[in-house]
N, C-alpha and C positions, 0 to 999 in steps of 0.2 A: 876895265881894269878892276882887281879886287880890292875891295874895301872889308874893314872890318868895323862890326860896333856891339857893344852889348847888348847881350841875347835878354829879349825882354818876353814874361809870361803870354802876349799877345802873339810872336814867334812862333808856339807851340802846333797850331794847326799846320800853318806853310811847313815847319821844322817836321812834320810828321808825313805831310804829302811826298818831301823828298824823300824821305824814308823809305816810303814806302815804293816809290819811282825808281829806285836803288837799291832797292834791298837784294838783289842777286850782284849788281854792281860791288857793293863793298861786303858782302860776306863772304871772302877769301881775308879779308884784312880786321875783320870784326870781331869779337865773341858773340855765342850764339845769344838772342836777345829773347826773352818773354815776349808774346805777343802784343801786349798790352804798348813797349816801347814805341809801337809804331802807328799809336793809337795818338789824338790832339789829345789826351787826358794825360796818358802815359809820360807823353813829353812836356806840358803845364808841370804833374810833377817834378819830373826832373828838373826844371828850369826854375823850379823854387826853392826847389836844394840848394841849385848849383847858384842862386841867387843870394838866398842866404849864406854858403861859403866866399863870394863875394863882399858880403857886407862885414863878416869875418875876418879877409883876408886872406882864406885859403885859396881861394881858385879866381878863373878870371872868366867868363863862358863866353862869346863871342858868335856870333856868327859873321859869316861871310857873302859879302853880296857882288851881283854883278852890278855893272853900270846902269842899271834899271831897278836898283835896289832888291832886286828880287832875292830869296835866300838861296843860297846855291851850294850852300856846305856849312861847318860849322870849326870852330878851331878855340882851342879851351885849355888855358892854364892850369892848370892844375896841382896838385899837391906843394904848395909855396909854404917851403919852411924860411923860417927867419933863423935871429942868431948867430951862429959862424958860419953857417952854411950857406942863408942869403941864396939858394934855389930854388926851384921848379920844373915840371916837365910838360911838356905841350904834346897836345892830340887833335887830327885833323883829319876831315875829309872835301872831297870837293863832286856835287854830282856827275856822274858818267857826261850828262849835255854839256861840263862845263869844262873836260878835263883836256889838261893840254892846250890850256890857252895861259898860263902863267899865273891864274888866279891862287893856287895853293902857294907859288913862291912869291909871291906879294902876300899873302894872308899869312904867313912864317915870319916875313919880314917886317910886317908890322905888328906882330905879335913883341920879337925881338927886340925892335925899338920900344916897345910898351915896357919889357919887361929889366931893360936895361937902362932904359930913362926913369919914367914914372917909378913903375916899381922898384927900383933899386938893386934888381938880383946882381948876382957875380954869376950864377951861371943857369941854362938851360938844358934842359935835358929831353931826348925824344928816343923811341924805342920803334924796328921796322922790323919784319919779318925777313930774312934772307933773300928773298924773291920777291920784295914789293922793290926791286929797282927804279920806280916813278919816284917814290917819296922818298929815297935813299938820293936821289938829283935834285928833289926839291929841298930837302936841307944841307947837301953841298952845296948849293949855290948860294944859301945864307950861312954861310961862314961855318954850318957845324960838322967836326970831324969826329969818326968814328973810333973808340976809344975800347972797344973790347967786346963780346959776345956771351949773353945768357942763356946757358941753355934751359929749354922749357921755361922759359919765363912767364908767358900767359898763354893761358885758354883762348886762342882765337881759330874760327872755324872751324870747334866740336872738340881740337885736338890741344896740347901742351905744343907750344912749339919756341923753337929757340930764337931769340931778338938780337938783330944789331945794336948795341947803343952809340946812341951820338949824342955830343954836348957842342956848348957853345958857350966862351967864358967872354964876362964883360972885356972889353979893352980898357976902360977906365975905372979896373977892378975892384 
């Protein structure tokens, strides 16, 4: 079963091997990335960003493991506004060897309970391509319903393309 924990600067290498093990796996759902991304340097940076917006408050970075600890995908809070708004929106992947065993909908799920316990939000928010139906099943099944359609919302694989959104509001609001 999937676990999640904070994604630590030592992460960076393994974080980078799946990358690269998957890198034709998740670029249909990606934007296109700098070489460098997929490089253990590439992603140390990142993960010190994304650490220090941690230690800030903005983001949450996570990764995801299988039952042997191993990294198998990564799943990351992100842009956490406070104030009245009190949200955030989550972004996930899970590798190809791992997909379809329930790891992404347990790593959703415990993102959610982080995010509605711990953290405090009232809501979460998550964006899918029209044709990524996997991940459009993995956040139906944690409670988030789809709320409207962006079109050209992001850059992902080379082109603008239009996003489902979906949310998920605390129950103990």
């Amino acid at each position: 079963m999937a676990h999640t924990r904070l994604a630590r600067l030592e992460d960076a290498a393994e974080i980078a091997a799946r990358l690269v093990e998957n890198r034709s796996f998740l670029a249909p759902w990606e934007p296109v990335r700098p070489e460098e991304y997929f490089t253990a340097q590439g992603q140390y940076r990142l993960l010190d960003q994304q650490l220090t917006g941690y230690i800030d408050g903005h983001e949450v970075p996570l990764v995801v493991t299988d039952d042997t600890d191993r990294i198998v995908g990564r799943i990351t809070v992100n842009g956490i506004v406070r104030g009245a708004l009190q949200s955030a929106a989550i972004g996930y992947w899970i590798a190809s060897s791992h997909n379809g065993r329930g790891l992404a909908t347990a790593a959703v799920g415990e993102v959610k309970s982080l995010a509605f316990g711990p953290l405090g939000l009232h809501r979460l928010q998550a964006e899918t391509v029209p044709h990524n139906g996997a991940s459009q099943r993995v956040l139906r099944r944690n409670g988030f319903q789809p709320f409207g359609l962006a079109p050209e919302y992001l850059r992902i694989d080379g082109r603008w393309q239009d996003h489902v959104l979906f949310q998920a509001l605390n129950p103990r609001g």
